[in-house]
SERO-330099 format. One record per residue (C-alpha): x, y, z; residue in three letters. Coordinates in steps of 0.5 Angstrom, whole numbers, padded with zeros to 4 digits, always signed. Example, Ala and Ser with C-alpha at 12.3 -4.5 7.8 and 13.67 -1.06 7.14 Angstrom:
BEGIN
+0025;-0009;+0016;Ala
+0027;-0002;+0014;Ser
// end
This chain:
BEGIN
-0048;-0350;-0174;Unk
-0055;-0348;-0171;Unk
-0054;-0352;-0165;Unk
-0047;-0347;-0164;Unk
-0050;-0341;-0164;Unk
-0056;-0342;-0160;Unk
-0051;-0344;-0155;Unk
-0046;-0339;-0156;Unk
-0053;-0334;-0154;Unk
-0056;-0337;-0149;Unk
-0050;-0340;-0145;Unk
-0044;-0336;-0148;Unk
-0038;-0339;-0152;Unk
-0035;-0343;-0146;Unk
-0040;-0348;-0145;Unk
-0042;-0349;-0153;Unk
-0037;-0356;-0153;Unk
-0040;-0359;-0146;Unk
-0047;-0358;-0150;Unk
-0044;-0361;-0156;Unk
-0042;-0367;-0152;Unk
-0049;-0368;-0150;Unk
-0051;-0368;-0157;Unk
-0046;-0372;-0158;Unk
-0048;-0377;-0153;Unk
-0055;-0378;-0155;Unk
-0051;-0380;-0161;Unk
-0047;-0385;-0158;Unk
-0053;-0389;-0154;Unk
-0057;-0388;-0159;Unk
-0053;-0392;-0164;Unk
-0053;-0386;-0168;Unk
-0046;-0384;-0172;Unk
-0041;-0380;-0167;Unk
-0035;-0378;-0165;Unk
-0032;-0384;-0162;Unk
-0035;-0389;-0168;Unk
-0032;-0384;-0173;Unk
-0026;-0383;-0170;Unk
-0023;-0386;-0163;Unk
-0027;-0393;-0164;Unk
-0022;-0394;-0171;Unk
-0016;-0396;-0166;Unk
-0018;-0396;-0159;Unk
-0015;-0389;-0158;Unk
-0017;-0383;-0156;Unk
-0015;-0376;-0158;Unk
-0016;-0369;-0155;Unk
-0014;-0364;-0159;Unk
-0012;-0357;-0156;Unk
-0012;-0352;-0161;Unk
-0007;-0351;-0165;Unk
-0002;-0356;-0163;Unk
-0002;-0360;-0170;Unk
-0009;-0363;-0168;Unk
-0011;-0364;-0176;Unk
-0005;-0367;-0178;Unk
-0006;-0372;-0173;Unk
-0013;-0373;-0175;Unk
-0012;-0374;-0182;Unk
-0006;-0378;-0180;Unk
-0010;-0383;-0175;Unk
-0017;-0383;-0177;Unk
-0017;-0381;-0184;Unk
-0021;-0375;-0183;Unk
-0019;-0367;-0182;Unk
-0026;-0366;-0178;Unk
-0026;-0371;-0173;Unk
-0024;-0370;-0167;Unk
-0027;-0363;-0165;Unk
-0024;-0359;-0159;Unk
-0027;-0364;-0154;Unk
-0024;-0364;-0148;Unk
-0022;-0370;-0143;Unk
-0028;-0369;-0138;Unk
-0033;-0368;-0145;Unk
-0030;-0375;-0148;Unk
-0031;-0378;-0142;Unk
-0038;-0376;-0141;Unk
-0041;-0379;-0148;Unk
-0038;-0385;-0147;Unk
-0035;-0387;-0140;Unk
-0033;-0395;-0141;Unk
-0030;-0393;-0147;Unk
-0026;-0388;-0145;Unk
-0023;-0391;-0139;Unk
-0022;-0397;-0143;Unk
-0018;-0393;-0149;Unk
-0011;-0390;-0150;Unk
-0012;-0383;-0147;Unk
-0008;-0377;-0151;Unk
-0006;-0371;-0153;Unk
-0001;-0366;-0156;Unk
+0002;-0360;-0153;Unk
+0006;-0354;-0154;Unk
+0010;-0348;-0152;Unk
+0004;-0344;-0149;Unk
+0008;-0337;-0152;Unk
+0009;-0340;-0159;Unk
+0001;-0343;-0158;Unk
-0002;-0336;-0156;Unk
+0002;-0334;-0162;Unk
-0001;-0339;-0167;Unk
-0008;-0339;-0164;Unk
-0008;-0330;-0165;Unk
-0005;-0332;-0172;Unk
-0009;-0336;-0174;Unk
-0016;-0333;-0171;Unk
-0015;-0327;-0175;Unk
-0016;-0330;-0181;Unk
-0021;-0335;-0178;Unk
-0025;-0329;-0177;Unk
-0025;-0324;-0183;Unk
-0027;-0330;-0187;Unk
-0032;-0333;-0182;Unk
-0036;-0325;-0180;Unk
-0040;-0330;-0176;Unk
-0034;-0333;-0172;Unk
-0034;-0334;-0165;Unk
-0027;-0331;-0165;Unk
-0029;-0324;-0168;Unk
-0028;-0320;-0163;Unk
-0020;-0322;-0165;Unk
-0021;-0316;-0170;Unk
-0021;-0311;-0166;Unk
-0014;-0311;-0164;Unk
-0008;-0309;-0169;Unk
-0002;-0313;-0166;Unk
+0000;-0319;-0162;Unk
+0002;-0315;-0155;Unk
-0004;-0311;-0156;Unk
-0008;-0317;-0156;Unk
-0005;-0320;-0150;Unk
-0005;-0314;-0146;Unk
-0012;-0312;-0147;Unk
-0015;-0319;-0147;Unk
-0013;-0324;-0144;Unk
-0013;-0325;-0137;Unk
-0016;-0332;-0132;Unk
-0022;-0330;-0134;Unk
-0023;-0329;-0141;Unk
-0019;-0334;-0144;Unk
-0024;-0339;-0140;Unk
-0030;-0335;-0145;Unk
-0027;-0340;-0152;Unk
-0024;-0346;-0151;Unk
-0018;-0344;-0157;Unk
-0014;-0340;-0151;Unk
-0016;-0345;-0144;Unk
-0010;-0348;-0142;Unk
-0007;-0354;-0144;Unk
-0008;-0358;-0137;Unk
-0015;-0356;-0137;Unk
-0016;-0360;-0143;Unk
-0013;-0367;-0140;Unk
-0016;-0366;-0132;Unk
-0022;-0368;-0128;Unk
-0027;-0363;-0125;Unk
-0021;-0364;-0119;Unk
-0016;-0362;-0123;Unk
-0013;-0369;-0124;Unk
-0009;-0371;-0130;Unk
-0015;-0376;-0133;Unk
-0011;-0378;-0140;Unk
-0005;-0383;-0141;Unk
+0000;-0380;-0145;Unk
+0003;-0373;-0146;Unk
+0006;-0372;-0154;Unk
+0010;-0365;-0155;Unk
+0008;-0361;-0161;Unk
+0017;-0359;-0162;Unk
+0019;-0367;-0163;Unk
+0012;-0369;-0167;Unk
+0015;-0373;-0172;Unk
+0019;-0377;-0167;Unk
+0013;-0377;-0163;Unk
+0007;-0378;-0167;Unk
+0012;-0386;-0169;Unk
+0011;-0387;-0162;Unk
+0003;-0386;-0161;Unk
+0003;-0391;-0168;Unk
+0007;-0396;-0165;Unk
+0003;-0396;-0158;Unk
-0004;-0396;-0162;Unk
-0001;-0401;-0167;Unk
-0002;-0397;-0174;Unk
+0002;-0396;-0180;Unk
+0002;-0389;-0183;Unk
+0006;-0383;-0183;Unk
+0004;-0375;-0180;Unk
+0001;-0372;-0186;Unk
+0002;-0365;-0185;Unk
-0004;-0361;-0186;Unk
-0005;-0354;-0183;Unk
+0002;-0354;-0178;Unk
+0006;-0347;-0178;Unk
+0013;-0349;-0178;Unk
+0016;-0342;-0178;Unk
+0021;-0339;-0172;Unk
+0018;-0334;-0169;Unk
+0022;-0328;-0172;Unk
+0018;-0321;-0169;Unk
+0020;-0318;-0162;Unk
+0014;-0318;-0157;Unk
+0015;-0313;-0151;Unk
+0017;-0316;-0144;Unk
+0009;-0315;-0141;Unk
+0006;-0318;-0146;Unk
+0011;-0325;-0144;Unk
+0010;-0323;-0137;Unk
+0003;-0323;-0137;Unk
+0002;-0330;-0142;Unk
+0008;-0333;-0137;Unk
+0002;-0331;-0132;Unk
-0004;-0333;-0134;Unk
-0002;-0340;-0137;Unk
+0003;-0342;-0131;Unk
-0001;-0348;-0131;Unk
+0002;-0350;-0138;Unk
+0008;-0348;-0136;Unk
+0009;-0352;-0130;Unk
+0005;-0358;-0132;Unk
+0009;-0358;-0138;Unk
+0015;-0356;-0137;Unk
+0016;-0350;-0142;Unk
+0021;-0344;-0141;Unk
+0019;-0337;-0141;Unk
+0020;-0335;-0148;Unk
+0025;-0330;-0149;Unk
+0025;-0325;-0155;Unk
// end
């Protein structure tokens, strides 16, 4: 889109979804169609959707969509409309921080050899997982693209305060995803699309464990993951 790669020129891919939700607050006042009347005003519910956490099945599954919601994080959702958002229920899904990063780079690479103008592209340059990690990612660069932001930051405020009212685990989606739909008052089951089930079966090197186990210790201790193993 247009708007996406200006953005991404003018102020960097870090703020690329704060202008979106600009837009799409304009939307929102305006009574033009938006995020929250595709999507969250369907059944009072709002869902965060931290990348690679099974975000589009559970789209496809409770607002019968694949598109919306996109990554907007908590304080997006709530500035394109407020009222809404401290009235609905508030959620969001969440996984290892290992296994995500995994699936994100994973997912990345493809992304970007079919997408040559992707926001991710400089994902190519690196032949392998450990190369990647012990190359890029830091607490710095991973705050340059919302694919690899931790998870907490997606369900805090400005002080770092959890503004969301319910956490689900990506690990025990089926059986949680039971759970969101008695609380919205739905009927439907989680339609699978795009979730990589796959144990991971390749070896890592400690350093890059130690060094995702760093720079996501947020994720870690918010949520109670263990550092992963080989």
């Amino acid at each position: 889109m247009l708007i996406g790669k200006v953005a991404r020129l003018i102020f960097g891919k870090y703020n690329v979804m704060y202008l979106m939700a600009i837009k799409q607050r304009i939307k929102r006042i305006s009574g033009k169609p938006n995020i929250y009347s595709y999507s969250f005003d369907l059944n009072r519910s709002i869902f965060i959707h931290v990348p690679k956490t099974a975000g589009t099945s559970i789209c496809h599954s409770l607002y019968g969509n694949i598109s919306w919601p996109w990554h907007f994080n908590a304080r997006q959702c709530r500035l394109i409309d407020k009222k809404a958002f401290d009235s609905y229920l508030k959620f969001t899904f969440v996984r290892d921080p290992f296994e995500r990063l995994v699936s994100t780079y994973n997912y990345a690479q493809t992304h970007a050899k079919n997408n040559p103008n992707s926001s991710i592209n400089f994902i190519l340059s690196y032949n392998n997982f450990d190369e990647f990690v012990l190359d890029w990612v830091n607490k710095k660069n991973i705050n340059t693209h919302y694919f690899f932001n931790t998870q907490l930051s997606y369900i805090t405020d400005e002080k770092g305060i959890i503004i969301i009212d319910k956490v689900f685990r990506f690990e025990s989606i089926n059986h949680d995803f039971k759970l969101l739909s008695e609380m919205v008052d739905i009927k439907s089951e989680l339609k699978e699309r795009n979730i990589s089930k796959h144990t991971i079966a390749k070896k890592f090197t400690q350093e890059a464990i130690d060094r995702v186990y760093e720079v996501y210790l947020d994720d870690y201790d918010a949520f109670g993951y263990e550092k992963y193993k080989n």
